[in-house]
C-alpha positions in Angstrom: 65.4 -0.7 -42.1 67.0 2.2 -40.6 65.9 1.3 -37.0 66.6 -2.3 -37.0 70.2 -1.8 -38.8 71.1 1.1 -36.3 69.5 -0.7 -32.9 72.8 -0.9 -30.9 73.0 2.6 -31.0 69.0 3.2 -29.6 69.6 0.5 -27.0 72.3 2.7 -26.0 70.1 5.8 -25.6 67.7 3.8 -23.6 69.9 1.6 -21.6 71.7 5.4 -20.3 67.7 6.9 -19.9 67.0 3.9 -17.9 70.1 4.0 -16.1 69.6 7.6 -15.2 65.8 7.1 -14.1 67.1 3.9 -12.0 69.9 6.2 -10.2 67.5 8.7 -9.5 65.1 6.5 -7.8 68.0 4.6 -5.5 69.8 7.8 -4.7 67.1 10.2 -4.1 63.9 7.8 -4.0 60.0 8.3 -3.7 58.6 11.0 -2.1 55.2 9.4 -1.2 52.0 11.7 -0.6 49.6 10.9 1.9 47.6 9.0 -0.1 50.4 5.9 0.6 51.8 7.7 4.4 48.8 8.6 5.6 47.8 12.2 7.3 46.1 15.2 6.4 46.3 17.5 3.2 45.0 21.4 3.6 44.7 23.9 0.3 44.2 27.3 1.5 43.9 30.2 -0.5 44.1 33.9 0.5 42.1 36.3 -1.1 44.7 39.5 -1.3 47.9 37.7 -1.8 49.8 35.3 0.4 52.9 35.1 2.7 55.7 33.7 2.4 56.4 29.9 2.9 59.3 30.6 5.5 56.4 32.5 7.8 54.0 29.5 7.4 56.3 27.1 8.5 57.4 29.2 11.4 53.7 29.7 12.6 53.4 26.2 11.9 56.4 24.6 13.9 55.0 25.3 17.2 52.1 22.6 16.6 54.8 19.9 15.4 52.7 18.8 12.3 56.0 17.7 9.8 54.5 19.8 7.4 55.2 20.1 4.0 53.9 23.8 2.5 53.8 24.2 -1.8 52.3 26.8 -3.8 49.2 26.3 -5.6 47.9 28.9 -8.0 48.6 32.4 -7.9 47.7 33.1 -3.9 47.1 29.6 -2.5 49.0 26.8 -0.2 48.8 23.0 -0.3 49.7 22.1 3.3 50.5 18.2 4.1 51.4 16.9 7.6 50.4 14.3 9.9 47.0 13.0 10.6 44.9 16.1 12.7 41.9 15.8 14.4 39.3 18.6 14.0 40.4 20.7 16.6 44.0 20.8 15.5 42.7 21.7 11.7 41.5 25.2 13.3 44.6 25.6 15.1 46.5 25.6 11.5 43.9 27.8 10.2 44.4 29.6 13.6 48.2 29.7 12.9 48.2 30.2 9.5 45.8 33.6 9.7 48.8 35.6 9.2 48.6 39.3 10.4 48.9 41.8 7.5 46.7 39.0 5.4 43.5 38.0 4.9 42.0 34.8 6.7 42.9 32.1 4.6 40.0 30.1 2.5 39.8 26.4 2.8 39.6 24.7 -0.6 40.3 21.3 0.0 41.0 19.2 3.2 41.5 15.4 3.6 42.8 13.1 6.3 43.7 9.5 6.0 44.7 7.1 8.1 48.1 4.8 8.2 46.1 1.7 7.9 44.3 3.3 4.6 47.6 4.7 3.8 49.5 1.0 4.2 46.1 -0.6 1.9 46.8 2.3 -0.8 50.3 1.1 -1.5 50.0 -2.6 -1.2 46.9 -2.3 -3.6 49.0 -0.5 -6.4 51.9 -2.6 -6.2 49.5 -5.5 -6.6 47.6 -3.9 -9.7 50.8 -3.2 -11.2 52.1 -7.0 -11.1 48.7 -8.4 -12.2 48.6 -6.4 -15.5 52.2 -7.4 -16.1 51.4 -10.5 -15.4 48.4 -10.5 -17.9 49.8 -9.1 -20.4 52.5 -11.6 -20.8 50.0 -14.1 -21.2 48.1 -12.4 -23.8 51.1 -11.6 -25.8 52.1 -15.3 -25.6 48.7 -16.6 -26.2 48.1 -14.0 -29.0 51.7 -15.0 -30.7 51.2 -18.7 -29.7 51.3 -19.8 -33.2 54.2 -17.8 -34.3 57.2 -20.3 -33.6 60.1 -19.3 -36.0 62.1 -17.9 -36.0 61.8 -16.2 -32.3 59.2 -18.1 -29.9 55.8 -17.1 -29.1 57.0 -16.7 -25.0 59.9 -14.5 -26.1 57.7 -11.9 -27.5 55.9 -11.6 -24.0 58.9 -11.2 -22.4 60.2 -8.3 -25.0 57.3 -6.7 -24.5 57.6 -6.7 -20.7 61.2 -5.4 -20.7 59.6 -2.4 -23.3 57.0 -1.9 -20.4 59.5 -2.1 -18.0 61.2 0.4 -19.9 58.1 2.6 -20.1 57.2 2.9 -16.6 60.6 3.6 -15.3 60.8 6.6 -17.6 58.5 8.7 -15.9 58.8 7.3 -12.4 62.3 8.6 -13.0 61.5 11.9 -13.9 58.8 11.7 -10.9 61.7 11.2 -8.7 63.9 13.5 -9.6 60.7 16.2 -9.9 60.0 15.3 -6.1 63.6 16.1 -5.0 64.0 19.8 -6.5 60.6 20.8 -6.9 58.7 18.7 -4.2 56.7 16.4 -6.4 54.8 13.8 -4.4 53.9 10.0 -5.8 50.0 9.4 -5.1 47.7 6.8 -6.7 47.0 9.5 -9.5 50.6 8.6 -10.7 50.1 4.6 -10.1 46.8 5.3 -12.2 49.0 7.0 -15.0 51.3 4.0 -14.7 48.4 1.4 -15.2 47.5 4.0 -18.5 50.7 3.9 -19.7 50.9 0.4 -19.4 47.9 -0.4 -21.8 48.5 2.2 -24.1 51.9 1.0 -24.4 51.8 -2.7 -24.9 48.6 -1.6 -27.5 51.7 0.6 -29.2 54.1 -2.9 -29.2 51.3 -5.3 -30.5 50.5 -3.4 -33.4 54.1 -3.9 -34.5 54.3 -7.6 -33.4 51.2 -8.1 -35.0 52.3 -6.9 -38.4 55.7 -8.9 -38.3 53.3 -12.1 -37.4 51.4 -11.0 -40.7 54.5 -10.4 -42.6 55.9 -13.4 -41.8 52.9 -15.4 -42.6 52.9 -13.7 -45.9 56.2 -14.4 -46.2 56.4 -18.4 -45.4 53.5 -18.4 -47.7 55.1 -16.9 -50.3 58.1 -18.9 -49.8 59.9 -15.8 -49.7 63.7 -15.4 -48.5 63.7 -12.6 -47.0 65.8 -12.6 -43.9 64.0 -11.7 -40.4 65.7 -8.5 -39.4 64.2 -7.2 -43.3 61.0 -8.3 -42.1 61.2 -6.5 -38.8 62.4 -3.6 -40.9 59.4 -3.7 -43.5 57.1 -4.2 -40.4 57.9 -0.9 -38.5 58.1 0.9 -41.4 54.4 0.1 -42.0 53.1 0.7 -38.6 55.6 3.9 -38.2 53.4 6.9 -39.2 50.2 4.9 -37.8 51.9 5.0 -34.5 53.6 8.4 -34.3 49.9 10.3 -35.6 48.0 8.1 -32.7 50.3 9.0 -30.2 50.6 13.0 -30.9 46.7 13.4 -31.2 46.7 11.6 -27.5 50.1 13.7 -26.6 48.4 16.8 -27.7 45.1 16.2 -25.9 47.3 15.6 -22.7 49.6 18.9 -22.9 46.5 21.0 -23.0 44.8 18.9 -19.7 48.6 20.0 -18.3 48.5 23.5 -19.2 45.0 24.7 -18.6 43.3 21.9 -17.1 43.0 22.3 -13.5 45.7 21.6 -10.9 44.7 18.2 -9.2 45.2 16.7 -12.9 48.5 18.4 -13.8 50.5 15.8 -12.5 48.7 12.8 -13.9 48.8 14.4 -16.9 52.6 14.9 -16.9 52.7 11.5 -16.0 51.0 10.4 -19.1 52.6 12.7 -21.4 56.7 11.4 -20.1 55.4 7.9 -20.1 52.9 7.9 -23.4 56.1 9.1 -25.0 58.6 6.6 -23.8 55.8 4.2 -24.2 55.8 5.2 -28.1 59.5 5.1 -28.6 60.1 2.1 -26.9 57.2 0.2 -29.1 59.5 1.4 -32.5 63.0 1.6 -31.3 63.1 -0.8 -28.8 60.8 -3.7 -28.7 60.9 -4.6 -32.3 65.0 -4.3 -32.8 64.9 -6.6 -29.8 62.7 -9.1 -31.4 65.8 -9.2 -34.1 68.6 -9.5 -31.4 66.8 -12.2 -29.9 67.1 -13.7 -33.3 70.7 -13.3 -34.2 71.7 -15.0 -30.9 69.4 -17.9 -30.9 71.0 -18.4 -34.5 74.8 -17.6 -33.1 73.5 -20.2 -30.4 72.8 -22.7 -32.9 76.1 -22.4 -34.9 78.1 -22.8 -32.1 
């Protein structure tokens, strides 16, 4: 009962999280990779330590590539600029042979076009509003015989403002990643999205799911208890089932982050901010919801 008597002051916590992650993304905004631009990605690595980036991007200026140079590793470069044909690629490697250094390895190099670029982005927008758009119907078909006191549809929509609430999280902190420490948005991270998305509405149905029962027990039972006791009861039971399920996935996820390799370090970031949001927003937001929504169809009624 804790939760559900104290929910104004969560919502308050969440409502200044989301607040935060929303500013972030309208002040600062996405800083897409070239999986959504298009262009070219190089990873170099040097064998005897590297330069500095200041005496990349001044070998590199000359060639007017809008490059973007980050550390990878202990002695290796991710390079991203615009599209190159194969000839240009050996005049970076060209450039980037730095005298005093070792010529520079290539690990990795992709190139992809606007068109593919354009495609990429529509395709994960789209993704992202069909599975919203499913799981609202799920939730009301799955709840459609739960009528009292909060209808079936109002579920659906709780638990797409809790989803809502999940995915903003981390695209916040994504944000605010890309503007100090160069963080890029790529379809890895709309991937993680789509994760957290069904990890986190599995997270809210358990809990709706065991106020349905509780209420069927309940009306059975003729019992008086009042909704918001219900709620109450119901998180209580799911509470430890839902924290243990999410550590042993949160665990899994912090060792892919710290010794997993470096293309996955991100995704699992991703996971791990929104997983977590994902789980608090399940206890401390969605259900306490379910009992405001309740209060002010009754306050509704009285009026």
């Amino acid at each position: 009962m804790f939760i559900v008597k104290h929910r104004k002051f969560f919502y308050v916590f969440s409502g200044l999280v989301m607040a935060a992650s929303l500013l972030a993304v309208l002040v600062w905004g996405f800083r897409p990779s070239i999986d959504f631009t298009g262009g070219s990605l190089l990873e170099v690595d040097y064998a005897n330590g590297r330069p500095d980036i200041a005496a990349l991007n001044a070998a590199l200026t000359p060639l007017a590539l809008d490059q973007s140079v980050r550390p990878t590793g202990d002695a290796g470069y991710i390079i991203r600029m615009k599209a190159v044909t194969e000839d240009e690629r050996a005049a970076v490697v060209k450039a980037i042979s730095l005298p005093g250094f070792s010529v520079p390895e290539i690990k990795h190099f992709d190139s992809i076009g606007p068109l593919l670029g354009a495609e990429a982005l529509s395709k994960s927008i789209v993704s992202i509003v069909l599975v919203l758009l499913a799981i609202v119907i799920f939730v009301t078909f799955a709840f459609r015989k739960v009528s009292e006191p909060v209808a079936s549809w109002k579920y659906g929509l709780i638990t797409i403002f809790a989803l809502f609430h999940d995915v903003l999280v981390p695209t916040g902190v994504f944000v605010a990643l890309g503007h100090f420490a160069g963080y890029e948005v790529d379809t890895l991270f709309v991937t993680a999205l789509l994760v957290i998305l069904g990890f986190s509405v599995h997270d809210t149905i358990v809990v709706f799911d065991r106020v349905r029962e509780n209420l069927k027990v309940a009306r059975n039972d003729r019992s008086k208890k009042t909704f918001d006791t219900i709620v109450g009861e119901s998180i209580n039971q799911t509470f430890v089932r839902s924290i243990n399920t999410s550590l042993t996935t949160l665990f899994a996820l912090a060792v892919l982050y710290a010794i997993g390799p470096e293309i996955t370090q991100h995704f699992a970031l991703a996971l791990l901010v929104g997983i977590t949001a994902g789980t608090y927003s399940s206890i401390f937001l969605g259900s306490p919801l379910l009992v405001t929504v309740e209060k002010w169809q009754n306050k509704r009624r009285s009026v």
